[in-house]
N, C-alpha and C positions, 0 to 999 in steps of 0.2 A: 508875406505869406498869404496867399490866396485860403478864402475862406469855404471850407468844405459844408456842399447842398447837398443833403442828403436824398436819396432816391424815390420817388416818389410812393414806390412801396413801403418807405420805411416812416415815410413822415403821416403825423397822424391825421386822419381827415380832419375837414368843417365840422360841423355839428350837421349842416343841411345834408352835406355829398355822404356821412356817414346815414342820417335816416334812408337819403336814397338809396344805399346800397342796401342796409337791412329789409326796405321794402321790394325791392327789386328782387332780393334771396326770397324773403316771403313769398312773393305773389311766381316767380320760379319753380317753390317748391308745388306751389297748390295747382298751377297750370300744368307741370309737367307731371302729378301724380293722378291729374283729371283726363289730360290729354293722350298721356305718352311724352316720350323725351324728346319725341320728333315736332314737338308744340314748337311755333316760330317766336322769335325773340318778339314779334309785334303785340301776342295774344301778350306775353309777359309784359310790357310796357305795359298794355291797356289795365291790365289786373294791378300794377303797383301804380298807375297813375302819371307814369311820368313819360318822357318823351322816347322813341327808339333810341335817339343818341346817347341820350344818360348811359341808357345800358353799356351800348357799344363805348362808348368812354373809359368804363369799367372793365367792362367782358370782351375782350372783340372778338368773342365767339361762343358760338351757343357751348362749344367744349369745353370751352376755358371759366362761361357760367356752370356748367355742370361740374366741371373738376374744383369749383369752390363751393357746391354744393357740398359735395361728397366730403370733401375736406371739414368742411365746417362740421359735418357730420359725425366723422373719425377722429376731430378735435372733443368734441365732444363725451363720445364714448370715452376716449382715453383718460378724458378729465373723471369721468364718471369711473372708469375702474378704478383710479387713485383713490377716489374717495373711499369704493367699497374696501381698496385693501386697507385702508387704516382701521378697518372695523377686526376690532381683536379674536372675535370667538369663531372666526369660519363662516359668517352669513353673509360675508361679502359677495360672494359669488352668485348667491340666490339674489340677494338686493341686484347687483348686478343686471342679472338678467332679466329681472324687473322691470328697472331703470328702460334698459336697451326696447325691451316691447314696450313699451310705451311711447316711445319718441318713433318707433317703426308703425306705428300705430296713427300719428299723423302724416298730413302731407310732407314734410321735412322726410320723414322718412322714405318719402320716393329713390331718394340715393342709393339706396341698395341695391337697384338693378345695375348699379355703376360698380360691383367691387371688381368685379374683373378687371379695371382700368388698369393697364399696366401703370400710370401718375401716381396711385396710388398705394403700390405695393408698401413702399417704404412704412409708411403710416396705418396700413392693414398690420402687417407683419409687427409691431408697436401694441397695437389692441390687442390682435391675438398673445403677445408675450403676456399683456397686463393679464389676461382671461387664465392664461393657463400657471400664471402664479397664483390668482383667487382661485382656480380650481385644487392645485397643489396645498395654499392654505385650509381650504373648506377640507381636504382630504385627512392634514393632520391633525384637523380638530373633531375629525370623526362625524361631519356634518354633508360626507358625501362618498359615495361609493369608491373605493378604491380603483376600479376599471373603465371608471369615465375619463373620455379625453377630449381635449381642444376640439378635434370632430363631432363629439355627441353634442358638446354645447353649440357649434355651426351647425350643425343641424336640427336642434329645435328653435333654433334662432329662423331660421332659413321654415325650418313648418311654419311657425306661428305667421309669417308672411301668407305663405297658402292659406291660414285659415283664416285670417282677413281678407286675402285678397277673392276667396272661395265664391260663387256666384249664390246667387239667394237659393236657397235650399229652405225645404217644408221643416227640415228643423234647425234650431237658432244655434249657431256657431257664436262661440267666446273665446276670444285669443287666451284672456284671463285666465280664465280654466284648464284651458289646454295647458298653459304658462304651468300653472298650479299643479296639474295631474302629472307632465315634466319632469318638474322641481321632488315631486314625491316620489318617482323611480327612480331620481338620482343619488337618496339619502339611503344609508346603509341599510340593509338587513337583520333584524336580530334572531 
């Protein structure tokens, strides 16, 4: 019986070809949230240090770097909404979306010009179900308005972008706060 080689997607990297990959995502993330996503795979090379081919060995294409951005991305999130659901009293939601501006708040966060990727439905439609269980949770612990939905929270998700991305303006913009100000119209009325 011949002996089965596992595919090279499945088998785990070196130690070396895994830091390259991680620097090659890093230095991805920071050129194409400096650049545009129209940045060429060379500027990425130069910024993680390594050669064009590394990359293309890994990515053979600036698509298929960005579609494992965005993934990593959406892996991400999803791990993070698991976490906020094991929080028992309803504050998962708010931790949540916490969590999410924060990480959209660095260069990693440039993927989000990417959700429309049709690659990525699958794993959108996955974070959105995780979002709209912590919002269903937050609601029956009374820690959040009854008439908020999976859109209200895409869409302060989708501001706080604007208000990082906003150009300099005479007065000082804070995702933080705006996050903050948010999280306070979303909590009931008494």
């Amino acid at each position: 019986m011949a002996s089965v080689i596992p595919a090279p997607s499945t088998r785990p990297l070196r130690a070396d070809a895994a830091a390259n990959r991680a620097r090659v995502l890093a230095a991805a993330a920071e050129v194409f949230h400096e650049k545009g996503l129209d940045a060429g795979m060379e500027d990425v090379a130069r910024r993680a240090g390594v050669g064009v081919g590394t990359i293309y060995r890994r990515f053979p294409s600036r698509a298929d770097l960005l579609e494992t951005l965005l993934g990593d991305l959406l892996d991400a999130y999803a791990l993070e909404a698991e976490l906020a659901l094991a929080m028992p009293d309803g504050t998962g939601l708010a931790h949540f979306m916490r969590t999410v501006g924060e990480v959209q708040a660095t260069p990693r966060g440039c993927a989000q010009r990417l959700w429309s990727s049709p690659a990525a439905e699958v794993r959108r439609a996955e974070v959105h179900a995780r979002m709209t269980e912590l919002l269903d949770a937050a609601k029956r612990h009374g820690t959040c308005r009854t008439d908020v939905t999976l859109g209200d929270l895409v869409g302060i998700l989708l501001a706080l972008r604007g208000v990082r991305e906003a150009p300099a303006l005479r007065v000082e913009l804070d995702w933080r706060r705006h996050l903050e100000l948010c999280l306070v119209g979303l909590r009931p009325t008494t």
